[in-house]
VOGU-3710 file (C-alpha; in Angstrom, 3 decimals, decimal comma):
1> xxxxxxxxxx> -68,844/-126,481/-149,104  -68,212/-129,173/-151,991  -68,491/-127,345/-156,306  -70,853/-129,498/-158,122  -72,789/-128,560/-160,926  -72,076/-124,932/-160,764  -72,812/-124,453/-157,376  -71,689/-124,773/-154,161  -73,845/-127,722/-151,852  -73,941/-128,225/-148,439
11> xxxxxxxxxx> -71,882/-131,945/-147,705  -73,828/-134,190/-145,755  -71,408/-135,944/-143,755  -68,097/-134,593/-142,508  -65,472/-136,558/-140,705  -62,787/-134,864/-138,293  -59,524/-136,589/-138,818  -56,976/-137,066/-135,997  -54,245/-134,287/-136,199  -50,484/-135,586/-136,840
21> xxxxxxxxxx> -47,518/-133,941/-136,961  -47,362/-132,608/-140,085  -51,181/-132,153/-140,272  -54,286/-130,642/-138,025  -57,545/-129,192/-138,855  -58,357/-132,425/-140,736  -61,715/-132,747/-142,261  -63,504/-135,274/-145,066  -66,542/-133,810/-146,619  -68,742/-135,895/-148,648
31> xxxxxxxxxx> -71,063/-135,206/-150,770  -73,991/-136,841/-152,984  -75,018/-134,170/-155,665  -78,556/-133,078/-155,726  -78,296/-132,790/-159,124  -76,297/-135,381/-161,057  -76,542/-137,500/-158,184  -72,640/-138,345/-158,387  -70,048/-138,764/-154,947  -68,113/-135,892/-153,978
41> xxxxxxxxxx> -65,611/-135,827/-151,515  -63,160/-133,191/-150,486  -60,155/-133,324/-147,360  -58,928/-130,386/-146,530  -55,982/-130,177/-143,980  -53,685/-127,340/-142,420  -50,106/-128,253/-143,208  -47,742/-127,345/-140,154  -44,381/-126,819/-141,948  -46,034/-124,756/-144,768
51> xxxxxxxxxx> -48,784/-122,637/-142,693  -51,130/-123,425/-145,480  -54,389/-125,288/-145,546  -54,561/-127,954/-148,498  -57,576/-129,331/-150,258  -57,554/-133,055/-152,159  -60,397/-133,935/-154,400  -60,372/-137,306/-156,119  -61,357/-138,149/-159,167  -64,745/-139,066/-159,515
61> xxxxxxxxxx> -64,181/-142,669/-160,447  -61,835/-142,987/-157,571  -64,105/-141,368/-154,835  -65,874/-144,136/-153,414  -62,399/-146,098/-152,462  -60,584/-143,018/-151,561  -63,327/-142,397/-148,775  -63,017/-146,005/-147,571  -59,353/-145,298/-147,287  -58,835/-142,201/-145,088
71> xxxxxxxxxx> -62,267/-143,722/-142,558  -59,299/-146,817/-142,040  -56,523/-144,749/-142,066  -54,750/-147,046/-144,782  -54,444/-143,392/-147,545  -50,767/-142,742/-147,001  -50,729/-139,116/-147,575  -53,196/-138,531/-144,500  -51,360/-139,852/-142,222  -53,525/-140,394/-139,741
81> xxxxxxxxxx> -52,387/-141,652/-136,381  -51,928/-145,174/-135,890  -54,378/-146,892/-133,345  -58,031/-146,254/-132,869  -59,632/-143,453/-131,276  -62,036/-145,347/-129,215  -59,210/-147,224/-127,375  -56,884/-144,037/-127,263  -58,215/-143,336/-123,662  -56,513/-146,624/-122,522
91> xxxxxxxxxx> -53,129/-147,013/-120,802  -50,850/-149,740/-120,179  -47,729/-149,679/-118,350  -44,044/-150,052/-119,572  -40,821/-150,393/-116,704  -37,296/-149,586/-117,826  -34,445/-149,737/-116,249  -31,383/-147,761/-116,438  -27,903/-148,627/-116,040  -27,683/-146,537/-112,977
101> xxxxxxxxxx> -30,380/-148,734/-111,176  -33,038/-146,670/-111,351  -36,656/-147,614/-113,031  -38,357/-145,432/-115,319  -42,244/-145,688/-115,164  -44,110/-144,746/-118,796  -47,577/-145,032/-119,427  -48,174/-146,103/-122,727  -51,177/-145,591/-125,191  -52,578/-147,983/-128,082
111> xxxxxxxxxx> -51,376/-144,721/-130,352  -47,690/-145,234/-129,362  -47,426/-141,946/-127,368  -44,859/-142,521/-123,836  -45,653/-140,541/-121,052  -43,722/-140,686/-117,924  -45,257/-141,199/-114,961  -42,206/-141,381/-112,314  -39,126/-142,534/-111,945  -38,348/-144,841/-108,738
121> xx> -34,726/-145,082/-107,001  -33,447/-148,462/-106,597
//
């Protein structure tokens, strides 16, 4: 629920935002007033270290460009993850190889995230 005019209005579009790791529960909520017709936009996040939820509101001249910003990801205090959701489901794989002679196997996501998928004796 966005204030506007005296009165709490139903946004009507809200965009989840990829948790992080000082962030989760991330959600945009814009709104376009009923009544004065102006752009509203609220995040509201649940900081990890704090156990608080915080809410940003922009100014109203600055509205427009800050919800261009956290849909790219570029608004620094987000933080949202880098890479894309839609390729997040994709892997590619990265060898390494120890001094001991032994190869470490990670799969590797467009986000940055290693997981290890074995490690082969050589």
């Amino acid at each position: 629920m966005i204030y506007c005019c005296g009165r709490y209005q139903v946004p009507f579009k809200t965009v989840f935002l990829a948790p992080d790791f000082n962030y989760r529960d991330r959600k945009l909520e814009i709104l376009v007033c009923s009544n004065c017709g102006s752009l509203s936009a609220v995040l509201t996040q649940f900081n990890v270290k704090t156990k608080k939820y915080e809410t940003y509101r922009p100014k109203r001249k600055k509205t427009s460009k800050f919800i261009r910003e956290v849909e790219a990801g570029k608004w620094s205090e987000v933080k949202v993850k880098y890479g894309t959701k839609e390729r997040a489901g994709f892997v590619y794989g990265v060898n390494k190889l120890q001094n001991d002679g032994t190869v470490k196997q990670y799969a590797v996501d467009f986000n940055g995230t290693k997981t290890l998928v074995k490690v082969v004796n050589g």
